[in-house]
Each structure stands twice: as structure tokens, then as C-alpha cells.
C-alpha positions as CSV (number, residue, x, y, z in Angstrom):
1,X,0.0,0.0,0.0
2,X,1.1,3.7,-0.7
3,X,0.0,6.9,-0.6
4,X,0.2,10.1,-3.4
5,X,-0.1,13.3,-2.8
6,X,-0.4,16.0,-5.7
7,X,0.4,19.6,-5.0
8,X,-1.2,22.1,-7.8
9,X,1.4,25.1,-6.8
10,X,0.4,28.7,-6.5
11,X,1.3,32.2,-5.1
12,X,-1.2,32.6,-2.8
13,X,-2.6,29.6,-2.4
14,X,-1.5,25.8,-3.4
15,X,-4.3,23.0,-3.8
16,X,-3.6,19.3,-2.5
17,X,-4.9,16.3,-3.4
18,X,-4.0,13.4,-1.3
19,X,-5.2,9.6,-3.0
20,X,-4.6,5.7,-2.1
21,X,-2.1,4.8,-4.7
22,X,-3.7,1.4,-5.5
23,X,-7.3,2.0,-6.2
24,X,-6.5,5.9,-6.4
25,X,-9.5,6.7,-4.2
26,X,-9.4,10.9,-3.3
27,X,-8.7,10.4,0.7
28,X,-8.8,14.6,0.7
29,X,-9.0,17.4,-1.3
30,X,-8.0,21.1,-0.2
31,X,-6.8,24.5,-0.5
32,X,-3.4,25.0,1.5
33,X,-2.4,28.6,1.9
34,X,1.2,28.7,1.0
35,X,2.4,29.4,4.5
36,X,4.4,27.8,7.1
37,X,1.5,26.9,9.5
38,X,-0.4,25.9,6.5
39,X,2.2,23.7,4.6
40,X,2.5,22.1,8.2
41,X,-0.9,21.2,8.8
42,X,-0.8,19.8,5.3
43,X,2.3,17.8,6.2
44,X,0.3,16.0,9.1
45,X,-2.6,15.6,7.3
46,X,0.2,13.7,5.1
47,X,1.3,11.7,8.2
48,X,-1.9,10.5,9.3
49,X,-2.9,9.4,6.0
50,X,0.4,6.9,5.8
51,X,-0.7,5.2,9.1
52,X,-4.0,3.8,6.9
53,X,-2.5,3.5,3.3
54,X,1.5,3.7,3.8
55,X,4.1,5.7,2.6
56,X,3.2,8.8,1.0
57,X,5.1,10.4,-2.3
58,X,4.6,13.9,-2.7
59,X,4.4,15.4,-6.9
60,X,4.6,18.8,-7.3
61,X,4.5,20.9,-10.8
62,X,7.1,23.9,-10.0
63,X,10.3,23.8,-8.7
64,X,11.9,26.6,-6.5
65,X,10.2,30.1,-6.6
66,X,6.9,30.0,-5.1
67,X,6.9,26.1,-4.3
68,X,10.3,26.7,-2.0
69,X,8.8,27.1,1.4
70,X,6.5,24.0,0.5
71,X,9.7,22.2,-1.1
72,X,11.9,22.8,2.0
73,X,9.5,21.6,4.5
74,X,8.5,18.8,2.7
75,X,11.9,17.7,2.3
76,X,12.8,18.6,5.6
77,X,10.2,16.3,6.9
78,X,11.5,13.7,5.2
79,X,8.6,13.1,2.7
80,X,9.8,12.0,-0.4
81,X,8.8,14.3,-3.1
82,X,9.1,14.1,-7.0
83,X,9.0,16.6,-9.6
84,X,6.1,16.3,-12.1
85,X,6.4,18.8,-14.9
86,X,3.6,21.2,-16.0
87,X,3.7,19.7,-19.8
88,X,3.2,16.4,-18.6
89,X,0.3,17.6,-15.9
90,X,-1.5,19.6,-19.6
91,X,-1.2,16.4,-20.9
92,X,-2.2,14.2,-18.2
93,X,-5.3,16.4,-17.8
94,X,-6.7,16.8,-21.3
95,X,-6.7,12.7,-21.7
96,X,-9.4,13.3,-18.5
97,X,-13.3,13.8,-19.1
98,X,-13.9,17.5,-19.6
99,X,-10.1,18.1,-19.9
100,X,-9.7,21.0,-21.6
101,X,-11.1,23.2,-18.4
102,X,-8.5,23.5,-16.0
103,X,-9.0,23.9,-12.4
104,X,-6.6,23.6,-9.5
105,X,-8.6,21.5,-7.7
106,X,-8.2,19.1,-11.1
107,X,-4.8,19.4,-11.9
108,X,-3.7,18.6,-8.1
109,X,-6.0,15.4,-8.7
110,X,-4.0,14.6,-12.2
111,X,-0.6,15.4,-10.8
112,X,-1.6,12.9,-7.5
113,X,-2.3,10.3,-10.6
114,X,0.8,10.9,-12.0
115,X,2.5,9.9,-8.6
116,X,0.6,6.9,-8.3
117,X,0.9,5.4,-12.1
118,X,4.5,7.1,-12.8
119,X,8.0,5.4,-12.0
120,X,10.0,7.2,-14.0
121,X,9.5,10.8,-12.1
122,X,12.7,13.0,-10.8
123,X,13.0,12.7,-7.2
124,X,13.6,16.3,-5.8
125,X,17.3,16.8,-3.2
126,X,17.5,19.4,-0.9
127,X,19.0,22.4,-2.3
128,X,22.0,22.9,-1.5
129,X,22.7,26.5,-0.1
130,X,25.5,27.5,-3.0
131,X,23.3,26.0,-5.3
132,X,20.5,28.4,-4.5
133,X,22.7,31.4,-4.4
134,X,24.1,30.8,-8.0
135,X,20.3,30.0,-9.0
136,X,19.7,33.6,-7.7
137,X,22.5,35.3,-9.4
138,X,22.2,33.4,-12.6
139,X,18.8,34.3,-12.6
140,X,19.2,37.9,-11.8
141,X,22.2,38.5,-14.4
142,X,19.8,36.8,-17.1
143,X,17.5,39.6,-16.2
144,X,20.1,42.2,-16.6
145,X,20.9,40.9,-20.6
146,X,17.3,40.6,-20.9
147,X,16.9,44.7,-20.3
148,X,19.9,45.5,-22.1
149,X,19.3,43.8,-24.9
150,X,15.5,45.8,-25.3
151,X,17.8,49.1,-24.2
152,X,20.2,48.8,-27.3
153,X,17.3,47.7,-29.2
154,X,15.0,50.5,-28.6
155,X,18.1,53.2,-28.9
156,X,18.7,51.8,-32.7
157,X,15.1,52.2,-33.2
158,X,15.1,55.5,-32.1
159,X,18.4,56.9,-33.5
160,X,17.8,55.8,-36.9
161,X,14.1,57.6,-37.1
162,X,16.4,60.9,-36.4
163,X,19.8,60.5,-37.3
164,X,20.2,57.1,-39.4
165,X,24.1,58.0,-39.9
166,X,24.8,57.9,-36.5
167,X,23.0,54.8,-36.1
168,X,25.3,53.0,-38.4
169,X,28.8,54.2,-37.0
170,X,27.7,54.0,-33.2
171,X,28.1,50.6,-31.3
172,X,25.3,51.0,-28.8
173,X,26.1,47.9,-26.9
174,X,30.0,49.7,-26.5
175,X,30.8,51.5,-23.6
176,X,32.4,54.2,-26.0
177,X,29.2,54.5,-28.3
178,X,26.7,55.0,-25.0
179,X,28.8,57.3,-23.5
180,X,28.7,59.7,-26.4
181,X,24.8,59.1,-27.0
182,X,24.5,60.5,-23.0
183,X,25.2,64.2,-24.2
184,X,25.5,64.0,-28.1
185,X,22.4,62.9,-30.6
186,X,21.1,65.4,-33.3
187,X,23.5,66.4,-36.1
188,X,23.4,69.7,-35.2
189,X,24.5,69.1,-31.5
190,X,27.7,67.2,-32.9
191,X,28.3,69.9,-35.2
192,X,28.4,72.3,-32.7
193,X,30.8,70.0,-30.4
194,X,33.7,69.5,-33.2
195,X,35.9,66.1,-33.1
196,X,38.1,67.4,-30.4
197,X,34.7,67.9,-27.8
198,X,33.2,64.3,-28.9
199,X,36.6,63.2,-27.9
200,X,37.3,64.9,-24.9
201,X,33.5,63.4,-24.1
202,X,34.5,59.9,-24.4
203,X,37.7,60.0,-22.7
204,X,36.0,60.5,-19.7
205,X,34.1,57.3,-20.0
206,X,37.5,56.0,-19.2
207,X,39.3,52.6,-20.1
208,X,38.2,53.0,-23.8
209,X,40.9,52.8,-27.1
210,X,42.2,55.6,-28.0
211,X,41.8,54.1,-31.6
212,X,38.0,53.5,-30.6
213,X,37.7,57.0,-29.6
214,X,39.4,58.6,-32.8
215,X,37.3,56.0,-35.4
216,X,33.9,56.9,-33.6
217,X,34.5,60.7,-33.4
218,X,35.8,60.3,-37.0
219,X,32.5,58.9,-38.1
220,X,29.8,60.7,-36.2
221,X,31.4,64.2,-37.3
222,X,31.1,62.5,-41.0
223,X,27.8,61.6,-40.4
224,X,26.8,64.7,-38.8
225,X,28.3,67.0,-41.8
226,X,26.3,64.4,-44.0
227,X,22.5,65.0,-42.3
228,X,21.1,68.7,-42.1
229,X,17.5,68.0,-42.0
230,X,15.8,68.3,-38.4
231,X,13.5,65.3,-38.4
232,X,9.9,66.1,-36.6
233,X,10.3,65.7,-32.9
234,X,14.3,65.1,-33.1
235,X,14.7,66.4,-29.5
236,X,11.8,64.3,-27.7
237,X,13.3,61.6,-29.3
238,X,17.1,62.4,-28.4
239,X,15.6,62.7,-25.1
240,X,14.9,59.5,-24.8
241,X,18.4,58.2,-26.1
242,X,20.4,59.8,-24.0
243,X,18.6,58.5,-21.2
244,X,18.4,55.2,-22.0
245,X,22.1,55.2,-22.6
246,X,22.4,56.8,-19.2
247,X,20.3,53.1,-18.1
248,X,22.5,50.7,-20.3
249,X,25.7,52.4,-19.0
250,X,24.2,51.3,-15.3
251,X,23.4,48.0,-16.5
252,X,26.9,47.2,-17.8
253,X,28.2,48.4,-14.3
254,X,25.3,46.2,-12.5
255,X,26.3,43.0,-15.3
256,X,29.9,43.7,-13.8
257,X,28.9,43.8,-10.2
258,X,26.7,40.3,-10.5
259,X,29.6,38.4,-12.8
260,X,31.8,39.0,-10.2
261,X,29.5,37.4,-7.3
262,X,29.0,34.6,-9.5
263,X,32.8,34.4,-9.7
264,X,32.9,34.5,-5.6
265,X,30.3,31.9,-5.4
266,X,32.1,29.4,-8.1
267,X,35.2,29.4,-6.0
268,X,33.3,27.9,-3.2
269,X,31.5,25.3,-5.4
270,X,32.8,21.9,-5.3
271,X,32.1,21.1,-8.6
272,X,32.7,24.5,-10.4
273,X,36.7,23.6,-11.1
274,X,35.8,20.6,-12.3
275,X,33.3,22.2,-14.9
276,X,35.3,24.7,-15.9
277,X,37.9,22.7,-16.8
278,X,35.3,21.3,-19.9
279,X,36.9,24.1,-22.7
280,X,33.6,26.1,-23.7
281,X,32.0,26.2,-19.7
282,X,33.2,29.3,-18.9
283,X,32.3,31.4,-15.4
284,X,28.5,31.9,-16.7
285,X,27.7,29.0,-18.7
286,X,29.2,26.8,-15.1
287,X,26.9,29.2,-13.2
288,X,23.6,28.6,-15.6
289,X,24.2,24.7,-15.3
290,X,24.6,24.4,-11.8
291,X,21.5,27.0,-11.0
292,X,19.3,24.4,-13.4
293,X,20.4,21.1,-12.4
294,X,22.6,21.5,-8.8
295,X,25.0,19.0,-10.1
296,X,24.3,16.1,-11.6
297,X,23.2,13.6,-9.3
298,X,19.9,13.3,-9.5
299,X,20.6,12.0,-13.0
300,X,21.6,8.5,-12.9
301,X,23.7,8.9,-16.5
302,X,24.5,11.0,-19.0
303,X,21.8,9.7,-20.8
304,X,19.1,10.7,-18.4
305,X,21.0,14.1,-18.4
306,X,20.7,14.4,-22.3
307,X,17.1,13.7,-22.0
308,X,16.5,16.2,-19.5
309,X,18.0,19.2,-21.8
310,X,16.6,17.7,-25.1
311,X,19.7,16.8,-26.3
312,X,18.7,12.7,-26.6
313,X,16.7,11.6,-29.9
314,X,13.4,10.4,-29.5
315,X,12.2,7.4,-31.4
316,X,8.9,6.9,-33.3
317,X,8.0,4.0,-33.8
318,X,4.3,2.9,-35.7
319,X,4.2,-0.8,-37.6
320,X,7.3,-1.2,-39.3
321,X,7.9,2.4,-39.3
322,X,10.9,3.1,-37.3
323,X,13.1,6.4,-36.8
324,X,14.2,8.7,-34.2
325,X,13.8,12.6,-34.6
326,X,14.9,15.2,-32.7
327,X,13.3,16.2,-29.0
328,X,11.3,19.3,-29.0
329,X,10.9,18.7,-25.3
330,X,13.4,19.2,-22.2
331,X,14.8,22.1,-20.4
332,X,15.5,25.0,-23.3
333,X,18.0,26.4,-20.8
334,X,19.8,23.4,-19.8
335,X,20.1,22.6,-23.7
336,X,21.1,26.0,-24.6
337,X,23.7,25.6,-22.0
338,X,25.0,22.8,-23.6
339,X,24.8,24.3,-27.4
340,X,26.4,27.6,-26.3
341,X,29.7,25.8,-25.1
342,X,29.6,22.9,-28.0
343,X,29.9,25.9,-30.3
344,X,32.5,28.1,-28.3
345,X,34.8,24.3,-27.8
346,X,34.9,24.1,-31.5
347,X,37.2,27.1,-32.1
348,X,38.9,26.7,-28.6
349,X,39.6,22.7,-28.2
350,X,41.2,20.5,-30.8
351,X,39.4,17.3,-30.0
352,X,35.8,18.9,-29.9
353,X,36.5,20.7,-33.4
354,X,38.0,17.3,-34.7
355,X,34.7,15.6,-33.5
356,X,33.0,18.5,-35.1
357,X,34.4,18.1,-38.7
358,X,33.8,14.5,-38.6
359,X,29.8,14.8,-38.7
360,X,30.3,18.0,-41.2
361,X,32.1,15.3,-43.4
362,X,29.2,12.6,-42.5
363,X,27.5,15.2,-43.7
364,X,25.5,17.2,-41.1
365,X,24.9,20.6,-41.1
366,X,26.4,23.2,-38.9
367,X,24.0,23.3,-36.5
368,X,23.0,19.4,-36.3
369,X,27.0,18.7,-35.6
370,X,26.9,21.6,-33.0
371,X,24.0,19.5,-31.6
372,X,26.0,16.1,-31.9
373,X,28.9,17.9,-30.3
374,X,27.3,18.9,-27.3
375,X,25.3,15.3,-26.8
376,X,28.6,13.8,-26.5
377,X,29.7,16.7,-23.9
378,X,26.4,16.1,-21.5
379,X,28.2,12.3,-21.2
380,X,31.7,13.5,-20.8
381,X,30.3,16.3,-18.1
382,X,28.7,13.9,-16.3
383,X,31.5,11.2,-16.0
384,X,33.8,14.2,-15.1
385,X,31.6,14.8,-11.6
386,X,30.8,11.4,-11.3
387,X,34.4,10.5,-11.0
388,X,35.7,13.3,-9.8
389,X,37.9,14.0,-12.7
390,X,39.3,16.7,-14.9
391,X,38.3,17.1,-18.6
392,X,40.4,14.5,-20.8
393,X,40.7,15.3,-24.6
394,X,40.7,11.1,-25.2
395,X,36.9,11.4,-24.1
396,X,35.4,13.4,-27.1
397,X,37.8,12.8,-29.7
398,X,37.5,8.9,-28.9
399,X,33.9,9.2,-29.5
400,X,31.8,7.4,-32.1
């Protein structure tokens, strides 16, 4: 006999479902206010319902966020608890009578189901405390590239409607080309300024190439000769620029300040040396992996690794129909993870760009031998922290 437990998470409010896991009859049904007094009356609702139908396995749909304070007492009570992923819970639900209307109340019943019918579910660790920090700080910096990539967006957008020159010769992602867009916009203000002010300007953004400073003072004094015209509402619009470079000069200072916590927290990391020493995992992309999976062992094998970042084919099978095609599901960050440093090993590590060229000559694309790249890599990553070992060349360029 056993006992499952489904946990529809929420904000405010999460919904439990609590059913015998051989006949699957609903022992209780309820809202649980996602608070510690709450979460512990749930927990020894939990406990008495073991005594009468055994041990109890808890699902829930979110990990982290606004299911940590049930996650950490759950866990802390030693309840075993697995994660059941919200595609799977869609899923699960629509094959149900009337499936297409979603309801807490349901979906806690479905993700209880799951539980009982399931073996193949993650079973959720405790968090370790440095894991949680870098899942913080990852998160936060991806935040940061988020804003400034909109920023520099929105400042082409609006330079080019004004002064479509200056557009073309400024980098606005550069520390150089924002600093000058803080003061200087219109043609007629760089006119005014001369070379020698636009110069003077972005010296004092400091730690900028004097080569950098010359070429981009070159060019918008070129550009600026070039445009007379006032476009209609130049100055709201310079406005604007001028303040959001002001805003993307404090985000490169804030993307500074966070890589270097992340750069704190990776010396104290057990596992970060080892990572790093895969070429292609640099500070960030160690930082990324380790906030999505905290290691690697609640994965058995590399396999179960790949499968998890989408990175393992998937075979169809129907009659005597048989192929395998490429997963569209998994963890899109994990897998990007794993793409990003694939790519950057190929220009950086002999073995990985010799593994590379062979499936170019077999005759896959760029991207598909990228993609068989970094499938190899999730195996060699994951015998690296299962034995304890440092990256060995031998392991990719041995591969099949």
C-alpha cells in the first residue's frame, strides 16, 4: 500500500490532493495557503494518511520560486517528493473527461495520478545553499541581458528615425558609443561639439581605445556634416536616447557587479573547477548549469541528463515504421547551456573541433554537428563529476 499526494502550486494559495495509490480513491481534497503553518498542517494531514494507506510520495509541478517554502518543508520532513512537470500535468489532464477546463482543484487530482501510475518521475534533493545562491545570481544576471538587450534595441530604433548616420557608426552595446549618446544625438548638436569635444567626451568614460575614440568621433562628425535636415520631434526623441544610454551604461556596471559574485560563489563550489575545466563552460555557462540542475546527481547517466535538456533523440515507432527525430521537449536552458559551449569548444579545443568536422564530413549541417557535439559533452560532463575528474581530450575525440 502507498499513498500520493499532488500539490497544484500557486502564489497565494497551493491545492492538494491526497489519494490511495492502489485504487486511487481521493482520501482529501484542499486548498493550502502557501504558508508555514499551512504547509505544516498539510504535512500532518500527510502523516496521518500513511498510518491507513502507507508511505506517502509527494508530486509537485514547480520547482523553486513560489513552491520553495513547501519544497523545503516537505523535504525537511522527510517526505519524499518528485517533480512532475507542467507539460506532462497539460497532458495528463486533457486525456481526463472534460479536460480541456483547467481547475486547481483538477490538476492537483491529475498530478496525484501521475504519482501513483508514474515510475519514471525526478525525485527532488534538498537544495544545496551554493546552489541556490548561484540560481539567484544566474537568474538575476539573465534579467540584466534581458533589459539591455531591449535598451540597445530600442536606442537603434530610435536613432535611426532621427539621425540614421549615427545609427550606423555607433556601437550601442560599446561603452564608447553610449557614453557619447549620454550628451550628443542630433547632427546639429555634434556639429556644434567639433571632433576634439566628442573626444574629450569619451575619454571620460574612461578605459576606452584611443583608436576606438578617434574611429567613432571620425564617423559621427562625418555623419553629422552628412544629415542637415531636423526630423519632426528630433529632441523628444534624443531625449529618450540619451537616457536610455544613461540606463544601459548602469546595467553594464550592474552585469559587472553580478559576474563577479557569481565568480565568488564558483570558488566555493565543489564542482565548479571541475566544470570549468570542460573548454567552452566558462564562469557563466558553469553558473547557468549548476543553477538548473545543482550537479548532476539526481541523474543516474548522461543519458538521463541528455534527456532532461533535449539533447537525446526520441524514437517513433508505428508498424514497421521506425526512426528517431529530434526532441522538441526538455529544459530549453539546460540545452542551450550545452549548445552555447559545443559551439564556443569548436574554435577553442582541438578534439571537440575534430569531433565536429567529422559529422560535417558525414554530412551534417552546422548546427545538427553543434548538436551532436554537445550530446557527447552532457556524457563527458557527467562522468567528469561522477568520477571526480578533470576534462580528458581522449573522451570526445575517442567518441563514435
Amino acid at each position: 500500500m502507498s499513498l500520493a499526494v499532488g500539490i497544484d502550486v500557486a502564489k497565494q494559495t497551493h491545492w492538494a490532493a491526497i489519494k490511495s495509490g492502489e485504487a486511487g480513491q481521493v482520501v482529501a481534497s484542499h486548498a493550502v495557503d502557501n504558508t508555514p503553518q499551512a504547509i505544516a498542517e498539510l504535512i500532518a494531514e500527510i502523516r496521518v494518511a500513511e498510518a491507513g494507506h502507507g508511505p506517502a510520495t509527494v508530486g509537485i509541478d514547480i520547482l523553486g520560486g513560489i513552491a520553495a517554502l513547501a519544497e523545503a518543508m516537505l523535504l525537511a520532513e522527510g517526505l519524499r517528493v518528485v517533480h512532475v512537470p507542467g507539460l506532462a500535468v497539460n497532458r495528463a489532464r486533457r486525456a481526463t473527461t472534460g479536460g480541456e477546463h483547467k481547475s486547481d482543484p483538477k490538476d492537483a487530482a491529475v498530478i496525484a495520478d501521475q504519482v501513483r501510475l508514474r515510475r519514471d518521475l525526478r525525485t527532488v534533493e534538498p537544495a544545496r545553499e551554493i546552489d541556490v545562491e548561484l540560481r539567484l545570481l544566474a537568474g538575476r544576471r539573465s534579467e540584466i541581458v534581458a533589459d539591455q538587450t531591449r535598451r540597445a534595441q530600442r536606442i537603434r530604433d530610435l536613432l535611426v528615425s532621427i539621425f540614421p548616420g549615427l545609427e550606423r557608426a555607433v556601437d550601442v552595446t560599446g561603452k564608447a558609443g553610449l557614453h557619447l549618446l549620454t550628451r550628443y544625438v542630433t547632427p546639429a548638436e555634434i556639429r556644434r561639439a567639433g571632433k576634439a569635444r566628442l573626444t574629450a567626451h569619451q575619454r571620460r568614460a574612461g578605459r576606452v581605445k584611443d583608436t576606438t575614440i578617434d574611429a567613432l568621433a571620425s564617423a559621427a562628425t562625418a555623419a553629422a556634416q552628412a544629415q542637415r535636415i531636423t526630423v519632426p520631434a528630433e529632441a523628444v526623441a534624443a531625449s529618450l536616447i540619451r537616457s536610455l544610454a544613461g540606463e544601459a551604461l548602469a546595467g553594464r556596471d550592474q552585469l559587472a557587479a553580478i559576474d563577479k559574485q557569481i565568480a565568488e560563489v564558483l570558488t566555493r563550489h565543489p564542482d565548479a573547477a571541475l566544470i570549468r575545466s570542460l573548454p567552452g563552460m566558462g564562469a557563466t555557462l558553469t553558473a547557468e548549469f549548476l543553477a538548473l540542475t545543482g550537479g548532476t546527481s539526481r541523474f543516474t547517466d548522461g543519458d538521463h541528463l541528455a534527456a532532461a535538456a533535449g539533447l537525446a533523440p526520441v524514437l517513433k515507432q508505428s508498424g514497421k515504421i521506425r526512426y528517431l527525430q529530434r526532441a522538441t521537449a526538455g529544459d530549453k536552458a539546460l540545452k542551450r547551456v550545452f549548445y552555447q559551449s559545443a559551439f564556443i569548444a569548436t574554435s577553442c579545443d582541438p578534439a571537440s573541433r575534430t569531433y565536429y568536422r567529422r559529422k560535417r564530413a558525414e554530412g551534417k549541417t552546422h548546427h545538427q554537428a553543434v548538436l551532436a557535439l554537445a550530446r557527447r559533452r552532457v556524457n563527458v560532463l557527467h562522468a567528469m563529476l561522477r568520477n571526480q575528474t578533470p576534462y580528458n581530450a581522449v573522451h570526445v575525440s575517442t567518441a563514435a
